[in-house]
N, C-alpha and C positions, 0 to 999 in steps of 0.2 A: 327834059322830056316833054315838058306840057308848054315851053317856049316863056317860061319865065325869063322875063330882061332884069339885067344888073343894073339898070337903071334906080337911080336915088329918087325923084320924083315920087312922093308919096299916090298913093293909089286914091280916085274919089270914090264915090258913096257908090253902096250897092244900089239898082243893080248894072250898074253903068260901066261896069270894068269886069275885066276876063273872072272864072271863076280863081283862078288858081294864084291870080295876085291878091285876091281879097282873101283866100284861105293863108297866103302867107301874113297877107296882114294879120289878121287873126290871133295866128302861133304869137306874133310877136306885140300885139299887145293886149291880148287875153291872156297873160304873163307874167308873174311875181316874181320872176331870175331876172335877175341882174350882173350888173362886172364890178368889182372891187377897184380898188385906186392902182390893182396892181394888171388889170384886164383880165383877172382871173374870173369864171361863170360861179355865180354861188345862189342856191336856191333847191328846189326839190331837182332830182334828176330829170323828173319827165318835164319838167319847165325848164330846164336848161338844155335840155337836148331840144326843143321847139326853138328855143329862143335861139339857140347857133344855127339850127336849118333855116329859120327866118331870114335870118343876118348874112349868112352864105348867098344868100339870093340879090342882097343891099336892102334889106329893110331893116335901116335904124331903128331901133327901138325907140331910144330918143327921140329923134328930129318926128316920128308917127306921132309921137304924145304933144310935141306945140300944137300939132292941128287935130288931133282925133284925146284931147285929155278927159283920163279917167274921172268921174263923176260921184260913181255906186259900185259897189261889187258885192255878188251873193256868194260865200267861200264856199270853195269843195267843201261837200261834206256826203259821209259814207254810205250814208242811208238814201241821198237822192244821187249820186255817183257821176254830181255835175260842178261846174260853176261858173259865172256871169260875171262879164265888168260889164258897164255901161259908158259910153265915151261920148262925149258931147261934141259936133261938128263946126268945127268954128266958121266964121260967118265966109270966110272968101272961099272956102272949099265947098259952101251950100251955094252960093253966085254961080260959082265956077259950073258944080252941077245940075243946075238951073233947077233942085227937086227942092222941097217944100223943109226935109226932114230934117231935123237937128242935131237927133240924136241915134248911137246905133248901138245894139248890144251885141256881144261875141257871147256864145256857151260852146263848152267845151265837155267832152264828158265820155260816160261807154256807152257804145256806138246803140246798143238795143232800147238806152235809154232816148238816145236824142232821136232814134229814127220814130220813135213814138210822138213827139215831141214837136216833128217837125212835119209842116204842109205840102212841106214842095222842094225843087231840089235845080238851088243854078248851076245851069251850064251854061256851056259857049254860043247854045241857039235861045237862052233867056230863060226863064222858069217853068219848070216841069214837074208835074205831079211823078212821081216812083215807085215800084215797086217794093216791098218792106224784103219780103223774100230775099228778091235781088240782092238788097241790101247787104242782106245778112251773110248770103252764102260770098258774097265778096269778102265780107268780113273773116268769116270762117278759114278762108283761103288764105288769108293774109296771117289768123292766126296760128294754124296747122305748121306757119312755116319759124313758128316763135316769135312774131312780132306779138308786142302789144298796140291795139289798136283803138285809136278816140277817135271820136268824131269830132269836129266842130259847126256850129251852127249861128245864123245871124238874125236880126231881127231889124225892124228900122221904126224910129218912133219919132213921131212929131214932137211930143210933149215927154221929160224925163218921168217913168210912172209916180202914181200918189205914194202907191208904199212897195218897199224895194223886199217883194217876198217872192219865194219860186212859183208858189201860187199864180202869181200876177206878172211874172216875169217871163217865166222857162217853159214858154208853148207858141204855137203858133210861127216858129222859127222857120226858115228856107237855109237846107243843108247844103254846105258845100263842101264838104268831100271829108274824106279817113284819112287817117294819120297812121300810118305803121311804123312804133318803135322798137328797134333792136334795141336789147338790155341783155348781150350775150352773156351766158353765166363764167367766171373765171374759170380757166381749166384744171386750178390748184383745190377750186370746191368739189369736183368731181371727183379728184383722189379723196378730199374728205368725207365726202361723204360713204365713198367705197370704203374709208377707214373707220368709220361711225358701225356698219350694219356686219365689218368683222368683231369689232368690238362688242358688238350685243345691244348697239344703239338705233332707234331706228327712227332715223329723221323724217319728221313733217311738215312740209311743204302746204302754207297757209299765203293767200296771195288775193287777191282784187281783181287779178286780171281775167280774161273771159278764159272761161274753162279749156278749150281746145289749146290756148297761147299756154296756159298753166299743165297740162297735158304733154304739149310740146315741148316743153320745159324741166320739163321733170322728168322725160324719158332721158334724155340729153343728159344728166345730171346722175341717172341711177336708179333715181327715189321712185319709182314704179317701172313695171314692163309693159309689153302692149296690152297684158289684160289687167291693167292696174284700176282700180275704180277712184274717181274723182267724182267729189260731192259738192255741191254748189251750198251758198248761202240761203236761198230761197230754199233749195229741198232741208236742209240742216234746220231751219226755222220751224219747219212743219213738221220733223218727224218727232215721235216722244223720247222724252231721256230714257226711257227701260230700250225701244229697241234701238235707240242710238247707240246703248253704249253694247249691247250685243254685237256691234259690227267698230265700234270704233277703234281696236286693235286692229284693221284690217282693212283700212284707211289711211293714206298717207298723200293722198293732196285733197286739200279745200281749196273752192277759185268763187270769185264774186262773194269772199267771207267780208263782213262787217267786223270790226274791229271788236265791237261786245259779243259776238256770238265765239270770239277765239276761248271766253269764259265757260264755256259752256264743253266747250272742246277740251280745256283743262279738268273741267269735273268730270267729266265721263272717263279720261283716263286715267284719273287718283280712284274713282270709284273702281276700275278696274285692275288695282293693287301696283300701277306706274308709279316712276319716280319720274318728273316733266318738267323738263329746263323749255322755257315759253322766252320766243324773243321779240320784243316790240318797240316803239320810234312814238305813240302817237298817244293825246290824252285818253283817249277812247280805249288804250290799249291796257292801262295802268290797272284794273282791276284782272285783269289774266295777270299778269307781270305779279301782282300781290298777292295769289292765289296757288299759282308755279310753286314746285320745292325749291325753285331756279328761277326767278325772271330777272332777264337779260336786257338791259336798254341799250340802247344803240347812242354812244359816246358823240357822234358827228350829228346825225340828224333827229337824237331825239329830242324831245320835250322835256321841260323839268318837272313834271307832273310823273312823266315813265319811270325818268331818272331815280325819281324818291321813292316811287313804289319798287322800283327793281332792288335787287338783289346784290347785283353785279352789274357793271356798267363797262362797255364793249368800245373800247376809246377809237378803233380803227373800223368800227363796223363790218368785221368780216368774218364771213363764219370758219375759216379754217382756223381762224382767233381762238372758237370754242374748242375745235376738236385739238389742236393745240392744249387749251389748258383743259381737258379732258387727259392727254396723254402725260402733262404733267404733272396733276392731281395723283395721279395712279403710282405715279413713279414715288411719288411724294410718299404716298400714304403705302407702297411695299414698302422704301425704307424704314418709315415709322416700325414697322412691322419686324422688321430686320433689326435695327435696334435694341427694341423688347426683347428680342428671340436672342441677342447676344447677350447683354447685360442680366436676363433672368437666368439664363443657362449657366453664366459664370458665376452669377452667383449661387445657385444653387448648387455646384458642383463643390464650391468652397464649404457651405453650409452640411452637406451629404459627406464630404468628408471628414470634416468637426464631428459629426453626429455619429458615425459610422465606426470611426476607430477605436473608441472605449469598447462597443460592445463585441469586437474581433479581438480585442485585447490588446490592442497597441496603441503606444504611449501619444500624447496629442501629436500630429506630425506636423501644425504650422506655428511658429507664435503670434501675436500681438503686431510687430512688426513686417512680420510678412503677411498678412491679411492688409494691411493698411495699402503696402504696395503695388498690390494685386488691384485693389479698388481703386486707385490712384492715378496708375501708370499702366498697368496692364488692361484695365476695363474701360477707362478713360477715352484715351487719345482712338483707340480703332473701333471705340461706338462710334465717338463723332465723325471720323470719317465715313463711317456707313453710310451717313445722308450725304454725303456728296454720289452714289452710287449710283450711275446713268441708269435709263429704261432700259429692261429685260428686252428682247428681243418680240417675246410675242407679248407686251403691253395691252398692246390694241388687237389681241386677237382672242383676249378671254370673253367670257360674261360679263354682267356688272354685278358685284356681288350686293345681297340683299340688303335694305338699308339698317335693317333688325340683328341680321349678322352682327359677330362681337370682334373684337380685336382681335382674340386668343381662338378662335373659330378656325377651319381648314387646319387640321391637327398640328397646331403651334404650339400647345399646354400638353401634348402626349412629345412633340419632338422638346421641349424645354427638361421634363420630365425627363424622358430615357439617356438625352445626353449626359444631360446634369447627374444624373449616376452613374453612366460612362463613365462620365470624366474620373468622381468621383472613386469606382470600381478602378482606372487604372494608375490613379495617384494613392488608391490604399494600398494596391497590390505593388506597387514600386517602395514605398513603405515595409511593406513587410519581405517582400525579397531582399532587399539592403542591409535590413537587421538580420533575418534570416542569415544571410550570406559574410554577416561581420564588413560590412564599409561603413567606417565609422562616420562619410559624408552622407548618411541617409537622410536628413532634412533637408539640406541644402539638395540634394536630389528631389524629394520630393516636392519642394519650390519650386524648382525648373520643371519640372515636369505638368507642375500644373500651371502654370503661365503660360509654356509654351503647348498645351493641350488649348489651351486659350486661345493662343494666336493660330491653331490650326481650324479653330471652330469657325472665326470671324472670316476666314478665307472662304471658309468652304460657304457659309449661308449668306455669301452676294448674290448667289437665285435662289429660286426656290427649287428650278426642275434644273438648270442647265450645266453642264460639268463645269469648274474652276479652271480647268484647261481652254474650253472653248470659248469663254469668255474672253481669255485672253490677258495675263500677269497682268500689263502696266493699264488696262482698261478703269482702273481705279486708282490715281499715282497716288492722292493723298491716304488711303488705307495701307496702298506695298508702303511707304513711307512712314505712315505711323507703328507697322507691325515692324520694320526694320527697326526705325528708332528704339521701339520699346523694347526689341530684342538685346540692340547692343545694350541697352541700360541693365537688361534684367542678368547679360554675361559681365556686366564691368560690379555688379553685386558679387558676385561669385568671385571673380578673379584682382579685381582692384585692392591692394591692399588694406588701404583704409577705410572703404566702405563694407570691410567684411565684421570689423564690430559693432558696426552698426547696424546692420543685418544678418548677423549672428550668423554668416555663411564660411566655409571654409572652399578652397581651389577642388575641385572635382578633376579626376586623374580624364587623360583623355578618353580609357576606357567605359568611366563613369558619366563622360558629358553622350556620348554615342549612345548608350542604351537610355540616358533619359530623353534623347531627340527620338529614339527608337518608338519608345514609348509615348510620346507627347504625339505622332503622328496615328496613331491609333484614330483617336477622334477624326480627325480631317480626314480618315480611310470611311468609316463608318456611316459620315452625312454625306461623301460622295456619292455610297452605295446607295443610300437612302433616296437620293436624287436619282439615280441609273432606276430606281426600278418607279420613282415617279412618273419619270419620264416612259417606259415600259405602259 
């Protein structure tokens, strides 16, 4: 567009050459990216996106550095939101330009800082003073459209300076021109974060870039609407913690943040009763990252300073990574839940039945060996499959529960409770119908009955709210498997000949196995209900 030639011929000294070959000079060696052994770009992104538009043009990076080699360099850093190499002009490129100078600096940086920074402004009719306005509202325009935008700026110096400070280095500069970078957001972060603010999470958007770009950005993505407020660094520095934190639920982008004020942003939302997963890359960042209930380092481009202070370490740096294991924590921690709620139930219902038949007046109805079995084979094999139990469907559509909340919390210790007497209530009551009724297989009924009340229990509490039908039978193969398994075990007890002195069972007439299945499906009818009217 501005008539860059692909020409390899490195560019001479300012201000002797077009502006826009000097600005690519610039990109490409005011520039810490470089190419691997394998021509792969590695370095910060916005240095490797400079460095490929450079190169796109023909300026080696390389071949620029025999005759323009680095000297000095002042690093980015967040607080002056710049940074400087210095390159020395070797002797046949200063011949060549017949000018005096030796040496030239590049800075680079955000655009409001260098337009301060800098005197004047080359173009194609030679050096001109600028308008700052001007400046900005180009800027502006550029970032409305989600570029993030840098300036770069030059300097030319007879003598390399005494002492290499910003101070003494990063003023007096002659601008040539903005840099607008695309850094489009992925499309798969805008389902996440659409799946964060159903879940009850509500993502915050912390960024460097100029507030309009970070605005632009974040509408795009979700994380505000047009009347969302975005607070800058500067105002965030001046306002106090009391009315900061009055509004900081009610905030969700920061743009020109400094890496130590994201600390500050952590305290005001623990002080406002949050739970706050903090994500960061940089040494400046490590005390938020150590202060977070959650801080998150970034696996590829952080530091090992982040690294140590975080939490968790983000091997792929991508945030649909977190919301990912956000949806698999939950899953994680239902089944725990699920679990608990089988195993105490089952056993309680064995213990309520122990407890319960002396004072109805009937004789113990399990022995020694059939308690063993029940805890072994029956309770066993389809707890464990319960953690294998996919995500409920609406996972990511609850709240997040309270961190103070208890396991047994969301009436788990009242459903543990009622079932477990259920069950209990309908293996006494199969007990004393039997006897009542003269079958002299009334133990060996009342075994079956409470095992397989068992296996009706473990079906039915794979949700919490959704029916066992709509989930779908083989949606959990290793539990239909382990309840199958443990079923044929618990009928080859009863009907195996030789396993029946061993478990003191006798063969149950057909009409006897029907009404203890009759009865064993009770339970699995009762947590349906229980669910139909949760769901209600």
């Amino acid at each position: 567009e501005f008539g860059v030639s692909n020409e390899t011929e490195t560019p001479i000294l300012p201000f002797t050459d077009s502006p826009i070959r000097l600005l690519m000079m610039a990109m490409s060696l005011s520039n810490d990216a470089a190419k691997d052994a394998t021509g792969n770009l590695i370095g910060d992104p916005t240095e490797t996106a400079l460095f490929a538009a450079a190169e796109t043009f023909g300026f080696d990076k390389r071949k620029l550095e025999e005759s323009y080699p680095r000297v000095a360099e002042i690093p980015f850093d967040s607080d002056r939101k710049m940074m400087t190499t210095i390159h020395q002009v070797s002797e046949t490129r200063s011949q060549k330009s017949g000018e005096k100078s030796e040496y030239i600096s590049f800075t680079k940086g955000a655009i409001e800082i260098l337009v301060d920074k800098s005197v004047n402004i080359h173009t194609y009719g030679g050096l001109k003073e600028f308008d700052k306005n001007e400046i900005l509202k180009v800027s502006e325009r550029m970032a409305a459209d989600g570029l993030r935008v840098l300036a770069i700026g030059v300097r030319r110096w007879s003598d390399i300076p005494a002492t290499i400070i910003s101070e003494e280095v990063e003023h007096g500069l002659t601008l040539l021109g903005l840099i607008g970078i695309m850094d489009p957001p992925r499309e798969e972060v805008k389902e996440a974060v659409a799946l964060c603010k159903s879940a009850g999470i509500k993502p915050v958007m912390i960024t460097g870039d100029h507030p309009i770009t970070a605005r632009a950005i974040a509408r795009r993505l979700g994380i505000i609407d047009d009347s969302g407020e975005v607070i800058t660094g500067s105002h965030l520095e001046r306002l106090p913690m009391d009315d900061f934190e009055k509004r900081v639920e009610d905030i969700a982008v920061y743009a020109r943040v400094a890496p130590e004020q994201k600390l500050k942003i952590v305290k005001a939302l623990q002080d406002k009763g949050q739970f706050v997963a903090m994500t960061g890359d940089g040494v400046n960042d490590a005390p938020a990252l150590k202060r977070a209930d959650i801080g998150i380092a970034m696996g590829i481009t952080g530091t090992d300073v982040a690294k140590e202070a975080a939490h968790m370490i983000l091997l792929n740096d991508n945030f649909t990574t977190i919301v990912g294991a956000i949806r698999e924590g939950r899953r994680i921690y239902d089944n725990i839940r699920k679990f608990f709620k089988y195993m105490l139930t089952s056993n309680s219902g064995e213990v309520w039945t122990l407890f319960l038949a002396p004072f109805l007046g009937l004789p113990i109805p399990l022995l020694p060996i059939h308690i063993l079995w029940i805890n072994l084979v029956t309770d066993g094999a389809p707890a464990l499959a319960l953690t294998l139990e996919p995500a409920e469907g609406d996972v990511m559509k609850r709240r997040p529960l309270p961190p103070q909340e208890g396991l047994f919390s969301g009436g788990m210790w009242q459903h543990i409770l009622w079932v477990g007497l259920l069950m209990a209530g309908i293996t006494l009551f199969t007990q004393a119908w039997a006897i009542t009724t003269e079958h002299t297989h009334w133990q060996t009924m009342v075994f079956t009955v409470l095992c397989l009340s068992q296996f009706g229990h473990v079906l039915a509490i794979r949700s919490e709210k959704q029916s066992f039908f709509t989930q779908g039978i083989f949606s959990n193969k290793p539990l239909l498997g382990a309840v199958i398994l443990a079923s044929a075990l618990q009928i080859a007890t009863i009907y195996v000949p030789f396993l029946q002195p061993v478990f003191k069972t006798e063969a149950l007439t057909f009409r006897e196995l029907v009404i203890s299945l009759a009865l064993s499906s009770v339970v699995f009818s009762a947590v349906e209900i229980e669910k139909y009217f949760k769901r209600r």
